[in-house]
C-alpha positions in Angstrom: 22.0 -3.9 7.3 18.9 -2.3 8.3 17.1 0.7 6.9 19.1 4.0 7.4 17.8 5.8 10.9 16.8 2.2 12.2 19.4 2.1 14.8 18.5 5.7 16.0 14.8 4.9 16.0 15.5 2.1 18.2 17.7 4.4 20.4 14.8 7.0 20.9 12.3 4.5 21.8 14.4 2.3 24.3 15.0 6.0 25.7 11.6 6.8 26.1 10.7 3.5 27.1 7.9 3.0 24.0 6.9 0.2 21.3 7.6 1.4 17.8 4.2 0.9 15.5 5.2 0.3 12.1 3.0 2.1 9.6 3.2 2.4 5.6 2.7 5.0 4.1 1.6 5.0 -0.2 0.1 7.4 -2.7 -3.6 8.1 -2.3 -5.5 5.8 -5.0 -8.5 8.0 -4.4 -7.3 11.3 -4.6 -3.6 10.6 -5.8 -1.6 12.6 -3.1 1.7 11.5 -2.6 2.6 9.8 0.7 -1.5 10.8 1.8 -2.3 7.5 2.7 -1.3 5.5 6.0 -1.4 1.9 6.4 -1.4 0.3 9.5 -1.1 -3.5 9.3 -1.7 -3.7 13.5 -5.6 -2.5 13.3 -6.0 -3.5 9.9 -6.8 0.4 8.6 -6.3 2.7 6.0 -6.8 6.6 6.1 -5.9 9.3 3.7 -4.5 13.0 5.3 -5.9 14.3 2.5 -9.3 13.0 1.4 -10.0 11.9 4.9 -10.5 8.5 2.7 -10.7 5.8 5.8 -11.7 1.9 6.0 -10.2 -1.6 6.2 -7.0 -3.3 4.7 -9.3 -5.5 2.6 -11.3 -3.2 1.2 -8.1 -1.3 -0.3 -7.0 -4.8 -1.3 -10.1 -5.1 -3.3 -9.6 -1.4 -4.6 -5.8 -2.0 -5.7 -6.4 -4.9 -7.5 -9.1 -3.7 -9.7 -6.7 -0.6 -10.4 -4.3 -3.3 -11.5 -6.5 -5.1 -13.4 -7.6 -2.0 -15.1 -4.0 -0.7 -15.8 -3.2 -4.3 -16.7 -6.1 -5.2 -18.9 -4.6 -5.4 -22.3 -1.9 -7.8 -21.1 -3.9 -10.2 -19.7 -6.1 -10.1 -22.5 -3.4 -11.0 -24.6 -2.0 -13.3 -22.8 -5.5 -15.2 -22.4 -5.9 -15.5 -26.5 -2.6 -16.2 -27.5 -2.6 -14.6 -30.6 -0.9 -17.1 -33.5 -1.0 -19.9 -31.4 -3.8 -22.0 -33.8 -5.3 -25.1 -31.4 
């Protein structure tokens, strides 16, 4: 079972004779508009409706995962000292 509208989405484009481009599409880390940001995995791009924020897919990579480090700091801390555990 696909994702609902899938089979009509295939429908429209067989009818119109047209490739379907997936894109995704994810809040705006930069200016935190939902849905603002489009991902397309063919060019390898990012841009934000919103912001006009634009650039690679590996740039953002670097960008999310300093946000998750950020929001997960404390944690991995933690986890890196293992408090009570005497070696």
């Amino acid at each position: 079972m696909g994702l609902p509208g899938t089979t009509l989405i295939k429908e429209i484009c067989e009818g119109l004779d047209v490739k379907p481009q997936l894109f995704v599409r994810i809040p705006c880390p930069y200016c935190e508009a939902p849905a603002g940001m489009e991902l397309d995995p063919v060019d390898g791009r990012y841009w934000c409706y919103y912001g006009n924020k634009r650039g690679t897919l590996q740039d953002l990579q670097v960008v999310a995962e300093g946000m998750f480090l950020r929001r997960h700091g404390d944690m991995r801390r933690l986890m890196e000292t293992k408090p009570g555990w005497d070696r």
